[in-house]
C-alpha positions in Angstrom: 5.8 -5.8 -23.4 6.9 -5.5 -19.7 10.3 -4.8 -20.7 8.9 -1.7 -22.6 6.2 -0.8 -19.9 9.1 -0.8 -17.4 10.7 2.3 -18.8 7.5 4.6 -18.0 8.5 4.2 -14.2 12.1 4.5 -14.8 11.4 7.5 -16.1 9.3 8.9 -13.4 11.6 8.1 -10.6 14.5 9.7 -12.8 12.4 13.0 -13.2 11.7 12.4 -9.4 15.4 12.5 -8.5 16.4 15.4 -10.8 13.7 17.2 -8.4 15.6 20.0 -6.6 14.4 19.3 -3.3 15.5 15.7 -3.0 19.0 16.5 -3.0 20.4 13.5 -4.8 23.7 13.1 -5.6 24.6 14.6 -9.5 26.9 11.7 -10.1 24.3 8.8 -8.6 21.8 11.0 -11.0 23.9 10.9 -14.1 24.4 6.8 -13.8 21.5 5.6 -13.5 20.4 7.9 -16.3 22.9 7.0 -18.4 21.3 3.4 -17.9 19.0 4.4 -20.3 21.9 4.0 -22.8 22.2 0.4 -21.3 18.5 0.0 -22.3 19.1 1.5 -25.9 22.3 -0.1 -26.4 21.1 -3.6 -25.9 17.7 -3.4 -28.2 19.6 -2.7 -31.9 22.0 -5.4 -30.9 19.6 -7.9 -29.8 17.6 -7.0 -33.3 21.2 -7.4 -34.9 21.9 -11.0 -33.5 18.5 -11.9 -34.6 18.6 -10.8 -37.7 22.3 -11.3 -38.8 23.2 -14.8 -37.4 19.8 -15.9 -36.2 20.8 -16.2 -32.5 19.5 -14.4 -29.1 21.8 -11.5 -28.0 23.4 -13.8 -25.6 24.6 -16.2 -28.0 26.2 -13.6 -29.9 29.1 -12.7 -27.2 30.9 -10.0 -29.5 27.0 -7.8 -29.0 26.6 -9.1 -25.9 29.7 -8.0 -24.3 29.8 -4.7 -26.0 25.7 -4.4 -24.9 26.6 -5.2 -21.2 29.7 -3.3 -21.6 26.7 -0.1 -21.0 25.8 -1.3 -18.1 29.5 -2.2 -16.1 30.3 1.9 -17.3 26.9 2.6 -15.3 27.4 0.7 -12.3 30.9 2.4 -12.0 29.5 5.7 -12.4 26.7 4.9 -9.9 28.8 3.5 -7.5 30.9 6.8 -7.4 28.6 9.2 -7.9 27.5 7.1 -4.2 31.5 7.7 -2.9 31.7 11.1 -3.7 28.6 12.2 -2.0 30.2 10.7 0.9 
């Protein structure tokens, strides 16, 4: 339940720095929305370990690499999005 009660502020503070007057970088923008696919990715394949080999997601390393895969794309675009502003 605080997993899913986290995304209501995750979503504020990404409306927050869409906001035109806080200047933020597109490309820092764009990653850590596109953590949100991170968040979306992992959720069907933690329901898929479960339910197809009765394990967590990260005993299941094919779904758990590919899940966490998500998030190394979005630290990589966050961390450029960060060089290119510079």
């Amino acid at each position: 339940s605080l997993f899913g009660a986290s995304l209501f502020p995750w979503l504020a503070m990404l409306y927050w720095l869409k906001h035109p007057t806080v200047g933020a970088p597109p490309g820092v923008t764009f990653g850590l929305t596109f953590l949100l696919a991170f968040v979306f990715g992992s959720i069907p394949a933690a329901i898929g370990a479960g339910a197809l080999f009765g394990v967590s997601l990260a005993d299941a390393d094919w779904l758990h690499g590919s899940a966490e895969s998500l998030l190394a794309i979005t630290n990589c675009v966050v961390v450029f999005g960060f060089r290119d502003a510079i």
